[in-house]
N, C-alpha and C positions, 0 to 999 in steps of 0.2 A: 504494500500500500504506500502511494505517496504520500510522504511528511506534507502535512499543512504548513501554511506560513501565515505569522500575524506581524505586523507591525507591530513598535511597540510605540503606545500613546501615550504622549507625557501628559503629566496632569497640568493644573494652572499653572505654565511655566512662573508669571510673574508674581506670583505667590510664595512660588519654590524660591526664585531669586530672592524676594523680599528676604528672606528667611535667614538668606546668608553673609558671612561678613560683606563690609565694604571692602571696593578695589583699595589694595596697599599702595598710595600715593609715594610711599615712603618708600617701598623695596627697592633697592639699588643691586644693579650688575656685582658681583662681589666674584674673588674666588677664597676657596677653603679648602683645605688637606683632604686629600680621599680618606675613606674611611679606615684600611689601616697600612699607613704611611710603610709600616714596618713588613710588611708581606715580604717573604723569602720566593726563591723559584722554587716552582715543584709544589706548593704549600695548597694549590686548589682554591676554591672557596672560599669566599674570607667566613668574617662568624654573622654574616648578616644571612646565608644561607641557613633556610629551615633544614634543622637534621633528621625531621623527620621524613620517612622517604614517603612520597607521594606518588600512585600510580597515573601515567599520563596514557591519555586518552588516543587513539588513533583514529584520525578522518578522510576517509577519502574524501577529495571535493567533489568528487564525480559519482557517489553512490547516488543510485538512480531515484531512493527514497529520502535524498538530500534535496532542499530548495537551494535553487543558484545561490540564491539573496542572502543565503546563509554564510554562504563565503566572502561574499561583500560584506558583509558587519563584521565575521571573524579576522578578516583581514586588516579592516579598518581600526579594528582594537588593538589590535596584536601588534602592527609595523608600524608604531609610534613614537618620539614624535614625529612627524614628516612636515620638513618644509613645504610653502605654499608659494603658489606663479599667479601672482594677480595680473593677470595677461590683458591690456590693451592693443585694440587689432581695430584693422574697419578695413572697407573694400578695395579692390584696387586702384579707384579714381579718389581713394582718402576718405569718400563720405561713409555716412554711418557708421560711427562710431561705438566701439563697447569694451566695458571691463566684464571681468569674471573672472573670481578665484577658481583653480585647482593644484590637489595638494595628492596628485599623482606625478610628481614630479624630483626633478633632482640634478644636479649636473652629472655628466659623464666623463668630462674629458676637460683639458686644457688650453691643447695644445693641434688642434681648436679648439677655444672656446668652446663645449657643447653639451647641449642640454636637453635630455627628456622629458616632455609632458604626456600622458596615458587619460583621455579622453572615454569615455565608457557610451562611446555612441558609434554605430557604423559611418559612413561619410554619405551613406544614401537618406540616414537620419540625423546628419549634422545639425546641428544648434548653432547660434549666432559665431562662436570662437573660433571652432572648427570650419567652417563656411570660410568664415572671413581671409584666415591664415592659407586653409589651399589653394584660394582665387587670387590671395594678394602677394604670397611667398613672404610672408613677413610678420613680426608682432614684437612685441615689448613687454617683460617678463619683468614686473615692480615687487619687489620685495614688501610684505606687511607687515607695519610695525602696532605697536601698542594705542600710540595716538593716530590710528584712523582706522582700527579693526571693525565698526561698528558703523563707519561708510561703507568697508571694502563688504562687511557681512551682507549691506543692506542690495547688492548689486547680484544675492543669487535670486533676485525674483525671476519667477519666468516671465518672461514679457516677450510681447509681438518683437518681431526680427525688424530691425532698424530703430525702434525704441533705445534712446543715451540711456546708459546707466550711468551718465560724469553727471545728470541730470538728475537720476532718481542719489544719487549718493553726494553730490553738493562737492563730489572731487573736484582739483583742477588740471585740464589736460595744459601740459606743457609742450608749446607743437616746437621746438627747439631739435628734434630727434637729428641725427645726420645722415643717417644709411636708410631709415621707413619712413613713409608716410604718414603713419599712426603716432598718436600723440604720447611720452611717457607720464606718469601721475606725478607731479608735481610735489606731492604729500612724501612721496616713497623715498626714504634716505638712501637708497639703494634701487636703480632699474639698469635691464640690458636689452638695448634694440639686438634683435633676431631676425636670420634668414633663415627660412624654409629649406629644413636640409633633408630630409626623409620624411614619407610617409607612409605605414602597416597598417593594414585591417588588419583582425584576426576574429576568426573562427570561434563562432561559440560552441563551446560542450555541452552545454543545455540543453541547446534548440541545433539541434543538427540541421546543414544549410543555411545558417545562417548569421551574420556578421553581428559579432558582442560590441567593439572597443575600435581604437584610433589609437596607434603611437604614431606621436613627430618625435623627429629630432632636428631642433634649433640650432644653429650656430650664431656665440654672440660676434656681434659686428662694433659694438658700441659698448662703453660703460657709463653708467653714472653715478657719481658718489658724493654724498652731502660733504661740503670743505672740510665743518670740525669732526664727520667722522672717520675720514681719510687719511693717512700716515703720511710723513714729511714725502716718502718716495712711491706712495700711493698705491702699496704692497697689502693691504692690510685694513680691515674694515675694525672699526671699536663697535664688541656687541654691545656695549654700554650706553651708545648711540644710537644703535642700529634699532635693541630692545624687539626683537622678533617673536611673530607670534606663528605658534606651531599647530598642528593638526590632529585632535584624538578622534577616540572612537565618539558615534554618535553625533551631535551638536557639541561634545567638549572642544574647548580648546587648551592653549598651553603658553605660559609666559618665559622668557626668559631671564632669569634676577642669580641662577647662581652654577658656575665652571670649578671643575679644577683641571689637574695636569699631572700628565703622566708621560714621565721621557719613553722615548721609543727603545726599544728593546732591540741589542745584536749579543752574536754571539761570536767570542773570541775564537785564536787561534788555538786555545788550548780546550774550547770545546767548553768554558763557561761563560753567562749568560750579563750582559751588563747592561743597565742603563744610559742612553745621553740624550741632554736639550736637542730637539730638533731643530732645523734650520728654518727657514719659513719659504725654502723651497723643496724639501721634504715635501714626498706625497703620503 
């Protein structure tokens, strides 16, 4: 028998809000010692691991009594946090303009520039981004920070195709861009103009015959970076600045207030195992 599937329905979200602390105006970027400074090699585990053993569960994503949707939530909770591409795009002649966050994304490469975004739509059922980006070969990928997550959030409305989201979100497009014709956000202490560098359908498992998803791959062309968050030789972003917000499961999201460090690990010629600062061209 096929598993059913329910959403789940939150109750009076702004009730639940109501409920909970206020935003920490106060939390500051900080870093702090990992938990134990003193860990040896070979030593496993630190003691934050439950020693209890816990038996884990095996899933196919493809049992036939599994709903798809089920692996889109699991997934969603599981490979957290994930950055977010708040993508600015419009058509080839520039008009119709639109944002929209997604946070199947990530960089790949350097050297070019290059960057993955995973769209969950075929290109026969493209949405405004998708549309925009195959016809135009281009976009601009603005990083989210704290002070404008609840513009960027306000732009996953579905709206008619050619509807501004710079309009439903009170963003401001900055048409300054140098390689695209699309505008970058203004707000964003961090965007990258991008060219259309690949693009995959793929196959769904589900539905036999027929197309789940979209990967592109972007390559950037362009950088931009807020002055004070910038480094004298412009190597190096301050998350202190930057203050990124990340992607959980459900409606959650994720701040950033606290790093630490941990040198990279080689191994000598005598076959032990040592720490050193990495370089900031270390990959």
């Amino acid at each position: 028998m096929t598993q059913s599937y329910q959403r789940i329905r939150h109750p009076d979200f702004k009730a639940v809000e109501a409920s909970r602390p206020d935003w920490d105006s106060s939390a500051q970027f900080h870093f702090t010692k990992t938990f134990d400074p003193n860990w040896k090699y070979g030593s496993g585990a630190n003691s934050l691991h439950d020693a209890q053993t816990q038996e884990h569960v095996s899933i196919d994503p493809h049992d036939p009594g599994r709903f798809h949707a089920l692996n889109y939530k699991l997934l969603l909770s599981s490979i957290i946090p994930r950055p977010i591409a708040f993508i600015s795009s419009c058509t080839p002649d520039g008009s119709a303009p639109n944002l929209a966050p997604f946070s199947y994304f990530n960089m790949v490469n350097h050297d070019p520039p290059l960057f993955f975004v995973g769209i969950a739509s075929p290109l026969e059922q493209a949405k405004d981004t998708l549309r925009n980006i195959v016809d135009s070969g281009e976009c601009v990928i603005n990083i989210i920070s704290d002070h404008y997550l609840e513009a960027a959030n306000s732009t996953c409305a579905d709206t008619p195709y050619g509807v501004s989201e710079w309009t439903i979100s009170g963003l401001t497009p900055a048409n300054d861009c140098q390689t695209v014709k699309c505008a970058r956000v203004r707000e964003a202490v961090v965007s990258i103009e991008t060219r259309l560098d690949t693009v995959k359908e793929y196959d769904s498992r589900a539905r036999p015959g027929n197309k789940s998803g979209t990967v592109l791959i972007l390559e950037g062309t362009r950088f931009w970076v807020r002055g004070d968050a910038i480094n004298e030789e412009r190597s190096s972003v301050d998350p202190a600045v930057l203050r990124p917000i990340s992607r959980l499961g459900s409606i959650s999201y994720g701040r950033l207030t606290e790093a630490f460090e941990l040198p990279r690990v080689e191994q000598g010629e005598n076959g032990s195992f040592y720490g050193h600062i990495r370089r900031d061209d270390d990959d």
